[in-house]
Chimera marker file (.cmm) of the C-alpha trace (Angstrom):
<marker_set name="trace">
<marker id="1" x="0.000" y="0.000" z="0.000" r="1" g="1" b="0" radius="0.5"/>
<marker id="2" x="1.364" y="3.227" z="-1.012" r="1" g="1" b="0" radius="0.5"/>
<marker id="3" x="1.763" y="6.049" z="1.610" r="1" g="1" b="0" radius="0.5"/>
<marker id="4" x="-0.820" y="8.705" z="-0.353" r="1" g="1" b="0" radius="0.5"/>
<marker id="5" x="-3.710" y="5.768" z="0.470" r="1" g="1" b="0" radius="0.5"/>
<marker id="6" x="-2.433" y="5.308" z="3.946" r="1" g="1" b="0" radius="0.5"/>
<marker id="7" x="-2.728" y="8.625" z="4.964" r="1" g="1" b="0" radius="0.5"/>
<marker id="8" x="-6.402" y="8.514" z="3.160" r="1" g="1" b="0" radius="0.5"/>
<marker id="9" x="-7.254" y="5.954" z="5.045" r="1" g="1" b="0" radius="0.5"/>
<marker id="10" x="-5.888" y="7.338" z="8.277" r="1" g="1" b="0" radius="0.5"/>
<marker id="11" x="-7.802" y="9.960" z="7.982" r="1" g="1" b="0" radius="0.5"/>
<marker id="12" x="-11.236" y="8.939" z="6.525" r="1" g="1" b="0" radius="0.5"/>
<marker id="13" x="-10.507" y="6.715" z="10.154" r="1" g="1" b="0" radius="0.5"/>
<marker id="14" x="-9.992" y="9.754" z="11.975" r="1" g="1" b="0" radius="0.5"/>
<marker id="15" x="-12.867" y="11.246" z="10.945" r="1" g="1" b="0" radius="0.5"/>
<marker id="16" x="-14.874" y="8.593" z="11.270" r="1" g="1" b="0" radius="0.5"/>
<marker id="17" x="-13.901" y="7.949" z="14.644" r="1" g="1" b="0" radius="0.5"/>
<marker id="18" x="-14.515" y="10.924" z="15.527" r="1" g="1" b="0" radius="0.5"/>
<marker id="19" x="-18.484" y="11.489" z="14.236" r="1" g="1" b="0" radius="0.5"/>
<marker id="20" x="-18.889" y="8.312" z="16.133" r="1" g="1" b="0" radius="0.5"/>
<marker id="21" x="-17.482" y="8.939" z="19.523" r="1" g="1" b="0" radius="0.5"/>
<marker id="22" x="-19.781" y="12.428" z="19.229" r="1" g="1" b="0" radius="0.5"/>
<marker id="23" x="-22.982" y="10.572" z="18.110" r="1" g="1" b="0" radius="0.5"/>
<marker id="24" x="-22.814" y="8.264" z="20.546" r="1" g="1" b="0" radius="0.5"/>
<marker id="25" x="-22.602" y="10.803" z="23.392" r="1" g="1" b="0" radius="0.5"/>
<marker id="26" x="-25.915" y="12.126" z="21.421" r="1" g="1" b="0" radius="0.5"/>
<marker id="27" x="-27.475" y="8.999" z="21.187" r="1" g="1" b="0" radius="0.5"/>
<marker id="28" x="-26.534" y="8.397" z="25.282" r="1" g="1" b="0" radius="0.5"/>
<marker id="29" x="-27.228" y="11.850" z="26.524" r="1" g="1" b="0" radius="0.5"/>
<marker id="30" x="-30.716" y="11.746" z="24.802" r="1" g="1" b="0" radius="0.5"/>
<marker id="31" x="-31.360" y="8.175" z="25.973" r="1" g="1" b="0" radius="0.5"/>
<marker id="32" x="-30.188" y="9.816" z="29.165" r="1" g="1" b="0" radius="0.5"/>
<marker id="33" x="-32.945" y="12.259" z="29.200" r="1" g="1" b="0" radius="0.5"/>
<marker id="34" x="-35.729" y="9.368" z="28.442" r="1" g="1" b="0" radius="0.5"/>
<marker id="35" x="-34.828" y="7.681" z="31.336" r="1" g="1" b="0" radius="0.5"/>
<marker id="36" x="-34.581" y="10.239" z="33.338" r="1" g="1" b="0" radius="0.5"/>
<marker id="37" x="-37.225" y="13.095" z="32.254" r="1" g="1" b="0" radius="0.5"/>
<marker id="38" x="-39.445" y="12.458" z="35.321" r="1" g="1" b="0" radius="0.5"/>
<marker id="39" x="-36.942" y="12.592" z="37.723" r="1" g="1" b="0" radius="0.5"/>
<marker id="40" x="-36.108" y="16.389" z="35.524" r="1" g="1" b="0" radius="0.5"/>
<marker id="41" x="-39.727" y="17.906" z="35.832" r="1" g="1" b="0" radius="0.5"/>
<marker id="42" x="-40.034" y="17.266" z="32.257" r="1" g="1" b="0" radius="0.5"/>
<marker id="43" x="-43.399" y="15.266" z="30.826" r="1" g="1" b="0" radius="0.5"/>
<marker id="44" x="-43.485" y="13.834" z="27.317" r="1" g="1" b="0" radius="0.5"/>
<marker id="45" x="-46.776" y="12.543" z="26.408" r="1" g="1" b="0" radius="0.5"/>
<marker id="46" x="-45.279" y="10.419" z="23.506" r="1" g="1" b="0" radius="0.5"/>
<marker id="47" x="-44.254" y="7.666" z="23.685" r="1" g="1" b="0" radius="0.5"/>
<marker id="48" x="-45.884" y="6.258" z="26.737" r="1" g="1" b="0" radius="0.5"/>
<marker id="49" x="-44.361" y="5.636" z="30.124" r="1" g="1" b="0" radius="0.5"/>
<marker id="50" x="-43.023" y="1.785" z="30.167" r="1" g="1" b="0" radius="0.5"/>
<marker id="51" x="-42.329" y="2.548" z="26.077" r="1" g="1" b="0" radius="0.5"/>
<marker id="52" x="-40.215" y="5.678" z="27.328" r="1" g="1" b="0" radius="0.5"/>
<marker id="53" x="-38.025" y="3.570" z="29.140" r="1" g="1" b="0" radius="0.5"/>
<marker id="54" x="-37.200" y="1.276" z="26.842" r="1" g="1" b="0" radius="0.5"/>
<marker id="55" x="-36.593" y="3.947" z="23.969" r="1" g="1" b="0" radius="0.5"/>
<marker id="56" x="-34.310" y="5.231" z="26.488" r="1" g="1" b="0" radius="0.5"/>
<marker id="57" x="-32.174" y="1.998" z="27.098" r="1" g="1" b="0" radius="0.5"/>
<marker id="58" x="-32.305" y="1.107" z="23.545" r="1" g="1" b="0" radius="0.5"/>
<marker id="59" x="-30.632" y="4.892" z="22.919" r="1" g="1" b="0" radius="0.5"/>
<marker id="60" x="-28.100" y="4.281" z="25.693" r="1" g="1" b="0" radius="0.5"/>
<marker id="61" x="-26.393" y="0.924" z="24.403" r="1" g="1" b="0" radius="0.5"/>
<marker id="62" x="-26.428" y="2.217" z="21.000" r="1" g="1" b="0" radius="0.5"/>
<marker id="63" x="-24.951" y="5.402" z="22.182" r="1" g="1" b="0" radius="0.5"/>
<marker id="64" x="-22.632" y="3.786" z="24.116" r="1" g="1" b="0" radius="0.5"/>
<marker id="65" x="-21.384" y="0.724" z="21.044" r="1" g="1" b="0" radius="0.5"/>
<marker id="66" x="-20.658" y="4.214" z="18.870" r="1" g="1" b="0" radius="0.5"/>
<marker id="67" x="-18.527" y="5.349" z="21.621" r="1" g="1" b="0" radius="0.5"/>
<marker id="68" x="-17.126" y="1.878" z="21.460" r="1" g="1" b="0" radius="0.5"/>
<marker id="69" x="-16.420" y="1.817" z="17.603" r="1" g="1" b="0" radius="0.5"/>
<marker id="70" x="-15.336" y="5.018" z="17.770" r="1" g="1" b="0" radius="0.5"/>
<marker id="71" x="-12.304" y="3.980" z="19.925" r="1" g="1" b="0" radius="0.5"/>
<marker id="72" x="-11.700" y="0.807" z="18.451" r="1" g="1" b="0" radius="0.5"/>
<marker id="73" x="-11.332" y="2.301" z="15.029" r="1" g="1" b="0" radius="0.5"/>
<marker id="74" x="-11.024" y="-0.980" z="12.873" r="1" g="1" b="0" radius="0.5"/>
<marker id="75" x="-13.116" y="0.633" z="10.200" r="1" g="1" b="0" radius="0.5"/>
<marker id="76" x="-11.391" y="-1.182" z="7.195" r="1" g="1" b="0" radius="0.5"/>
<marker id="77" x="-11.486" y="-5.503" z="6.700" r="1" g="1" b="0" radius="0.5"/>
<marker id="78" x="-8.196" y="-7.204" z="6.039" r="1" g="1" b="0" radius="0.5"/>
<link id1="1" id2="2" r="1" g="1" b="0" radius="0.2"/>
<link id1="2" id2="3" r="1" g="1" b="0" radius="0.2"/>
<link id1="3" id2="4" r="1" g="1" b="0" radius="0.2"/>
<link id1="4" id2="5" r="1" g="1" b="0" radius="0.2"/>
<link id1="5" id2="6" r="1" g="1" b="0" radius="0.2"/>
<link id1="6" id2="7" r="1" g="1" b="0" radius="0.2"/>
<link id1="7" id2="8" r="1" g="1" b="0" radius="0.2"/>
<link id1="8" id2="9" r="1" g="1" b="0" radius="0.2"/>
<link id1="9" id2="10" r="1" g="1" b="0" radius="0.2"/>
<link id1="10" id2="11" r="1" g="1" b="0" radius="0.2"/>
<link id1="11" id2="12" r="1" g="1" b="0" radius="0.2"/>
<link id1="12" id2="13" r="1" g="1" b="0" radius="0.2"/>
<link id1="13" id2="14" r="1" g="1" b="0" radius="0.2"/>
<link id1="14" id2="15" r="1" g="1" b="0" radius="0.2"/>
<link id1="15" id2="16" r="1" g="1" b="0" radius="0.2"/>
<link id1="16" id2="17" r="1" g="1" b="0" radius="0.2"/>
<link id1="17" id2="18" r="1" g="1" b="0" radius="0.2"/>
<link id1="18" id2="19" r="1" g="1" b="0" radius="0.2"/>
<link id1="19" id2="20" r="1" g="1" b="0" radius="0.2"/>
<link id1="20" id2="21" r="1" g="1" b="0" radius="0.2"/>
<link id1="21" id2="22" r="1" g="1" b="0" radius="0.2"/>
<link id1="22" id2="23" r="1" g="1" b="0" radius="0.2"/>
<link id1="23" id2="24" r="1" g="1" b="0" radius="0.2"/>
<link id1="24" id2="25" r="1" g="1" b="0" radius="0.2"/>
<link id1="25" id2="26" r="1" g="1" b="0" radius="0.2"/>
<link id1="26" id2="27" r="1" g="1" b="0" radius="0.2"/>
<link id1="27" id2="28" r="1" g="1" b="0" radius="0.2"/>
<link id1="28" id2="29" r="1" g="1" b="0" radius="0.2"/>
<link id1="29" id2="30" r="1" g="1" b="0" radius="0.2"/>
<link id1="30" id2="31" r="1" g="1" b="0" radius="0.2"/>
<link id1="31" id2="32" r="1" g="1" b="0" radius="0.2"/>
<link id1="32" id2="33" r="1" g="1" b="0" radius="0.2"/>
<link id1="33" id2="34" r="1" g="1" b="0" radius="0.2"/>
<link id1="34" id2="35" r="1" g="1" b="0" radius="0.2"/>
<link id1="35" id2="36" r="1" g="1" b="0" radius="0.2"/>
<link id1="36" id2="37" r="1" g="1" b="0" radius="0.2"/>
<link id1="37" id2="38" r="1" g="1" b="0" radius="0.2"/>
<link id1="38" id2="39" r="1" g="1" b="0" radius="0.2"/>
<link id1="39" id2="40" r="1" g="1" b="0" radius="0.2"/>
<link id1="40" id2="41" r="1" g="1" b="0" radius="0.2"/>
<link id1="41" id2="42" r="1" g="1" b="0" radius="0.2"/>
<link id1="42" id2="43" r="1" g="1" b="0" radius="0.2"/>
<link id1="43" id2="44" r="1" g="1" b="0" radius="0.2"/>
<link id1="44" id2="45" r="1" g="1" b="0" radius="0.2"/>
<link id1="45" id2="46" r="1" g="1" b="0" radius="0.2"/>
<link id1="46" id2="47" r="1" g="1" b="0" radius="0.2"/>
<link id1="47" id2="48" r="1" g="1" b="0" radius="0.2"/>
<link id1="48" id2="49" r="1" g="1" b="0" radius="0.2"/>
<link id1="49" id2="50" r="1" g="1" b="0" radius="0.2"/>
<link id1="50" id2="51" r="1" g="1" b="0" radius="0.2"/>
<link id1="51" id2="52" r="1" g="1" b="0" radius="0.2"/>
<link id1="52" id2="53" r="1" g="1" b="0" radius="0.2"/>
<link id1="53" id2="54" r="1" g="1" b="0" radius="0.2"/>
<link id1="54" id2="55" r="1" g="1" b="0" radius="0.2"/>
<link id1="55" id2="56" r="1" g="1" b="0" radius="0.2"/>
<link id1="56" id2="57" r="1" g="1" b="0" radius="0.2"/>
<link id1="57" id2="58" r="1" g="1" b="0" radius="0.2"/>
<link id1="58" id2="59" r="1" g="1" b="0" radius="0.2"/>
<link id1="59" id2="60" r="1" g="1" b="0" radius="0.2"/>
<link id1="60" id2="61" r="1" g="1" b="0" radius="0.2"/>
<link id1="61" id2="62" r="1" g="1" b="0" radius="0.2"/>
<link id1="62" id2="63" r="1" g="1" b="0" radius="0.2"/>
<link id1="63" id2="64" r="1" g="1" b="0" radius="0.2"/>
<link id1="64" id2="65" r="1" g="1" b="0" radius="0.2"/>
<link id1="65" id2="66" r="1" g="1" b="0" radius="0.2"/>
<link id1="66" id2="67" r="1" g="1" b="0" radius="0.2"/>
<link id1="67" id2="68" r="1" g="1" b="0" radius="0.2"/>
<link id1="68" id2="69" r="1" g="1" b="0" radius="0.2"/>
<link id1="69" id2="70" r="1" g="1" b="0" radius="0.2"/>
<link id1="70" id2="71" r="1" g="1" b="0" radius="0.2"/>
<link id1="71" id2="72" r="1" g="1" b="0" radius="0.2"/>
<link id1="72" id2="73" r="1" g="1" b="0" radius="0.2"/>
<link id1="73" id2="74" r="1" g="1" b="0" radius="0.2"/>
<link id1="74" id2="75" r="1" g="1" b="0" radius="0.2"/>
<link id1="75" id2="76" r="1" g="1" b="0" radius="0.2"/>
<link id1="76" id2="77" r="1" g="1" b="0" radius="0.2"/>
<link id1="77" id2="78" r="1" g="1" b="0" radius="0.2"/>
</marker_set>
């Protein structure tokens, strides 16, 4: 591999990395605030209480495998 594709690659994984590790905190802070919005004063009519919760879960491990892929960086198959 010649060096002009490794540094492509390098940084298409750089910046790949790094939209990841930033949606994931999205993903987690807003799965964050499902779980949590009663305990904040805030009430969300939609979606329903026990369907809140789970939205919110769901939105946290997702958030949190981004983060995950975002530090592993192994973005490209051998």
């Amino acid at each position: 591999m010649d060096d002009l594709e490794l540094k492509r690659r390098r940084a298409y994984s750089n910046r790949r990395s790094i939209m990841d590790i930033g949606m994931g905190f999205i993903y987690a802070g807003m799965g964050g605030f499902f779980l949590l919005s009663q305990q904040l004063g805030v009430s969300i009519d939609f979606p329903p209480s026990p369907f809140n919760y789970i939205f919110g879960a769901l939105c946290l491990l997702y958030g949190g495998f981004r983060i995950y892929r975002g530090f592993r960086k192994n973005y490209f198959r051998p």
